[in-house]
NUROLO-560311 format. One record per residue (C-alpha): residue in one letter; x, y, z. Coordinates in pm, whole numbers, padded with zeros to 5 digits, always signed. Layout:
<rotors>
AXYZ...
</rotors>
This chain:
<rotors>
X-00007+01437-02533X+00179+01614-02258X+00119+01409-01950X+00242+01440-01586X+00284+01187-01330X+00184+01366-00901X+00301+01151-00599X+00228+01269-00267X+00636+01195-00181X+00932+00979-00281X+01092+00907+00028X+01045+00538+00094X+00997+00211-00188X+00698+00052-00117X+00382-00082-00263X+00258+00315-00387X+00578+00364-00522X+00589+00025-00735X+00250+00141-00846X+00389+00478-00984X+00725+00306-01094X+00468+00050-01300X+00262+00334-01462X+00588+00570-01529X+00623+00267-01846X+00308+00371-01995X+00472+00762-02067X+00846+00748-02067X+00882+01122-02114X+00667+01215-01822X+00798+01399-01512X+00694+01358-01151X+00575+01623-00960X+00631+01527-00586X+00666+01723-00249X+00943+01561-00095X+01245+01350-00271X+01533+01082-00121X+01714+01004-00446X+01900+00767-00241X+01588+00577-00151X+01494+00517-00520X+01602+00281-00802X+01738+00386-01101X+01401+00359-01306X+01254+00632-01072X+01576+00855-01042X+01658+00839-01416X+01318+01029-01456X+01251+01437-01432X+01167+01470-01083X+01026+01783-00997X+00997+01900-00611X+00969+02246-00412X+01334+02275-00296X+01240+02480+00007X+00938+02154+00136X+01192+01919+00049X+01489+02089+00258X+01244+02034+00549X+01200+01661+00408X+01292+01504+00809X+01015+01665+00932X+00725+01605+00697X+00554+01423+00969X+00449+01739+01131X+00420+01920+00809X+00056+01738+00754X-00140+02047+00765X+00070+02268+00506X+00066+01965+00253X-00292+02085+00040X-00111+02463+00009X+00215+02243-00148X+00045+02019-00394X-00173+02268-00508X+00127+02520-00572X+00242+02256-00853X+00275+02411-01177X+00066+02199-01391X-00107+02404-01641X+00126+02298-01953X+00004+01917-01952X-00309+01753-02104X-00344+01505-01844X-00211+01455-01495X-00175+01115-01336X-00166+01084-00953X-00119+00826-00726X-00296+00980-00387X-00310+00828-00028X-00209+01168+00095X-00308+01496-00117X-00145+01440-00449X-00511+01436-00570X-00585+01790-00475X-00314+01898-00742X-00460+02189-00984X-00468+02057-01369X-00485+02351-01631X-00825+02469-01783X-00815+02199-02018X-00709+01926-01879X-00824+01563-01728X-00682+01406-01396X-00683+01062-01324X-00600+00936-00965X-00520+00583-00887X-00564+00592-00486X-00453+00399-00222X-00657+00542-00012X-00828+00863+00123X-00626+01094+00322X-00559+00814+00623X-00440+01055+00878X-00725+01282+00913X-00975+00965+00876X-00915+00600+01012X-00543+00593+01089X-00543+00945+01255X-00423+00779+01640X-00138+00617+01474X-00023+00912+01267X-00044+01115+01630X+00118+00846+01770X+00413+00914+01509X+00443+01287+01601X+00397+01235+01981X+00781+01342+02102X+00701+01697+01919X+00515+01920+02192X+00217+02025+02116X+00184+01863+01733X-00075+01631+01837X-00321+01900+02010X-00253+02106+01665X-00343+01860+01424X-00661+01752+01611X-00782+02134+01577X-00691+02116+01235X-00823+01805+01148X-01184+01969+01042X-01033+02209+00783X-00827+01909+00639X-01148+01681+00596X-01308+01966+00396X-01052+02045+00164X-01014+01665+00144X-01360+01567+00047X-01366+01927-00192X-01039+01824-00355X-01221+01501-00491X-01410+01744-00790X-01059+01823-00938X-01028+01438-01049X-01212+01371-01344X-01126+00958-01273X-01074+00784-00972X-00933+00442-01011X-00922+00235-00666X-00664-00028-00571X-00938-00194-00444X-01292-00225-00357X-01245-00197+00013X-01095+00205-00123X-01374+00175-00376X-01621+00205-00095X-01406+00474+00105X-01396+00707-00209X-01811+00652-00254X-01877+00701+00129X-01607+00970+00162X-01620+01178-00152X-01946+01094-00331X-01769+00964-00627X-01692+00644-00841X-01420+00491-00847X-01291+00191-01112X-01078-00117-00925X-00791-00228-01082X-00548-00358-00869X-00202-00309-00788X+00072-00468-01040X+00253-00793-00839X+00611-00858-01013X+00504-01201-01005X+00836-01363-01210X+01011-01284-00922X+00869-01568-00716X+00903-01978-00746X+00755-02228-00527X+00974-02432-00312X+01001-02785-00325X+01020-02783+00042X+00880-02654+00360X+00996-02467+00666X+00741-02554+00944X+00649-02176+01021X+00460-01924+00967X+00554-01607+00838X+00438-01244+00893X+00623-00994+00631X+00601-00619+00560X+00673-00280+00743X+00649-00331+01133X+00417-00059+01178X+00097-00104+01418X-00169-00151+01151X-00055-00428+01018X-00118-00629+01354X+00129-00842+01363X+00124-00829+01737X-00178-01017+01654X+00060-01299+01474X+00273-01303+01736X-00005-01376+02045X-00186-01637+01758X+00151-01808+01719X+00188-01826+02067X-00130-01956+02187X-00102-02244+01885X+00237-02334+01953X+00333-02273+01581X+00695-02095+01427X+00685-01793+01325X+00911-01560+01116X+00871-01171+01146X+01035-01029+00763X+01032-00661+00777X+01126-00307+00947X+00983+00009+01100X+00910+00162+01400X+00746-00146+01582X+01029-00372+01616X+01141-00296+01942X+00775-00371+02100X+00703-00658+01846X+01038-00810+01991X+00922-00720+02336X+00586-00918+02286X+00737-01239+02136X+01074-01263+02382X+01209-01595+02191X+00857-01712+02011X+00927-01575+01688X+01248-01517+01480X+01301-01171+01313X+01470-01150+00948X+01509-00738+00935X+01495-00591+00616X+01518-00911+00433X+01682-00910+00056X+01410-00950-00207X+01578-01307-00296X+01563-01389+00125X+01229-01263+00152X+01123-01463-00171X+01304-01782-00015X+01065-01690+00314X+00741-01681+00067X+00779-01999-00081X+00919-02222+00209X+00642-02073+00425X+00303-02275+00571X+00135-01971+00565X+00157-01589+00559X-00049-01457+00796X-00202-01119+00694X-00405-00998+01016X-00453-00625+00971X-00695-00427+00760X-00510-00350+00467X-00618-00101+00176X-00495-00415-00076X-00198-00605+00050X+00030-00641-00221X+00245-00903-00001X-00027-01144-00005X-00069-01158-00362X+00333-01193-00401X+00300-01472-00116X+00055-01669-00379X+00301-01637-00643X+00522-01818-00433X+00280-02080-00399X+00201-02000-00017X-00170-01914+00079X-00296-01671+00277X-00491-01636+00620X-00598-01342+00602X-00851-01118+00862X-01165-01124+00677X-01195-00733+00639X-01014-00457+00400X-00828-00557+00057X-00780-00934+00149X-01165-00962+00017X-01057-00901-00311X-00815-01174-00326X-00889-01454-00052X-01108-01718-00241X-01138-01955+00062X-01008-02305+00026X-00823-02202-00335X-00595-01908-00201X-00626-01856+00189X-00882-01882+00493X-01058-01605+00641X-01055-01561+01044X-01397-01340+01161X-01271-01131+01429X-00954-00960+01464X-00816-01104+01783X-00562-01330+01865X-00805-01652+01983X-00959-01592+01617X-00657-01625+01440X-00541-01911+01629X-00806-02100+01613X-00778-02018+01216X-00368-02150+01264X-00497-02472+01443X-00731-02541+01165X-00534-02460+00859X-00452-02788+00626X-00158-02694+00377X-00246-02985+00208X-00580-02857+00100X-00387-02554-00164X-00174-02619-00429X+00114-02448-00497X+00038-02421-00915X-00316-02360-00851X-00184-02031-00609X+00091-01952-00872X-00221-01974-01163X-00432-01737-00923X-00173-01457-00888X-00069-01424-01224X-00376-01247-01250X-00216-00996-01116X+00068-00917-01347X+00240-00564-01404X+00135-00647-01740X-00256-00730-01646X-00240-00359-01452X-00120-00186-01747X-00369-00326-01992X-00614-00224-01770X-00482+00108-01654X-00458+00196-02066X-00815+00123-02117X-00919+00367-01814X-00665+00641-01962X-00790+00573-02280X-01191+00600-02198X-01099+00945-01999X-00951+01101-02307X-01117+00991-02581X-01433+00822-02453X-01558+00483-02502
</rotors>
């Protein structure tokens, strides 16, 4: 079976990239199709593959922020028609790709297209230095909604990384979508024998996540906390805290495993499409209080891995901080909990749905 894997771009690591890098084991002969490529921010299990990417897109790779609006024409120039099934991982438009006549798509999403839907301010926000972008995008934003939502017939599967996305694809697209969730490299974290006394706040420091939200919580409870993590936010997150909170920038994965497990608590207060973090955080025997909205549903189980707070402000989540009791989770039970959530769990499960599209059952 010819198969082919589509990613929307390879220019970062992150959680959609471990995803792909997971599901690149099931076919070890498969290329990637992609629209832009950093070999340089890659490991050698992704750039040891075919990679496949329009040199000309990819040349303008710096500015793919403001190339939004060009990005359906790209993925749907992809030569595809030679494989009998396509595999994309979509929370741009790698879904919108064009399989041959007799072909079947399956798209694990992240999410719908986030910039022309729910995160459209912050993508603006991200293009705001280039005159006139913003203004542009807005007027485009109509045409890139329709050829979003009419891109969805082309997949003959949608698998969700959750059932907060599960919802988004049924409200969005009309469709179905399975859940399985995102593969957690769980081996790679231990519980610690010993605590820190903080709290800790970990992933990219962009302003979805809310971790200004930690910060002001932290604050107002008089608790530690530790910021692990980079991007574009740092400068105002540093602003907000002044000497509140310590910042560990682009932490090692052994540091920011050493942060997991001697934490009280990571604090997840954004809406999240899943949150792999969290479910690494468990494997490192450290619950959760989480904003009770997004992916965290699918993997808070209140008083076993984490706490809920109701409203996403900074007197809810410190009243949450106030009343959290470490002693009421156990590390094993955590450790038990996330192994659920294996790369080998997410395979078994991703062959079954690859298996029912092809051959039924």
């Amino acid at each position: 079976m010819r198969v082919a894997f589509v990613h929307d771009w390879l220019v970062t690591y992150r959680g959609g990239e471990k995803v792909l890098a997971a599901l690149l084991e099931l076919y070890p002969e498969a290329p990637i199709f992609t629209l832009f490529y950093d070999a340089s921010a890659m490991p050698a299990h992704i750039t040891a593959r075919t990679v496949i990417v329009p040199p000309l897109l990819n040349s303008l790779r710096p500015l793919r922020k403001m190339l939004l609006p060009v990005l359906p024409r790209a993925i749907e120039s992809l030569r595809l028609e030679n494989f009998d099934l396509i595999i994309s991982t979509s929370s741009c438009v790698a879904k919108g790709a064009i399989k041959g006549r007799n072909a079947r798509h399956l798209c694990y999403i992240h999410s719908p297209m986030r910039y022309i839907w729910d995160q459209q301010d912050e993508y603006l926000a991200g293009v705001a230095h280039i005159p006139g972008a913003a203004r542009a995008i807005r007027a485009l934003t109509p045409r890139l909604r329709n050829w979003d939502v009419s891109s969805a017939s082309r997949v003959d599967r949608f698998v969700a990384n959750s059932s907060f996305v599960r919802e988004r694809v049924q409200r969005l697209y009309s469709r179905d979508a399975a859940v399985v969730h995102p593969p957690i490299a769980v081996d790679r974290f231990r519980p610690s024998g010993s605590r820190g006394g903080y709290f800790l706040a970990a992933g990219a420091l962009v302003s979805y996540k809310r971790f200004d939200l930690a910060i002001a919580a932290c604050q107002m409870a008089g608790k530690r906390l530790i910021i692990a993590g980079s991007g574009p936010m740092e400068r105002a997150l540093r602003a907000q805290a002044g000497g509140d909170a310590e910042f560990v920038i682009s932490p090692s994965d052994a540091e920011l495993a050493r942060l997991m497990a001697e934490a009280e608590a990571l604090l997840f207060p954004g809406i999240e499409d899943f949150g792999m973090i969290a479910v690494e955080a468990m494997a490192a025997g450290t619950p959760v209080i989480a904003y009770g909205a997004g992916g965290a549903r699918d993997f808070i189980v209140p008083g076993r891995t984490g706490l809920f707070f109701g409203e996403a402000t900074a007197e809810a989540l410190a009243q949450a901080i106030r009343g959290f009791n470490r002693d009421q989770f156990t590390a094993a039970t955590l450790v038990e909990y996330a192994a659920g959530y294996s790369q080998g769990q997410f395979l078994q499960r991703m062959r079954s749905e690859i298996e029912s599209l092809m051959f039924g059952g």
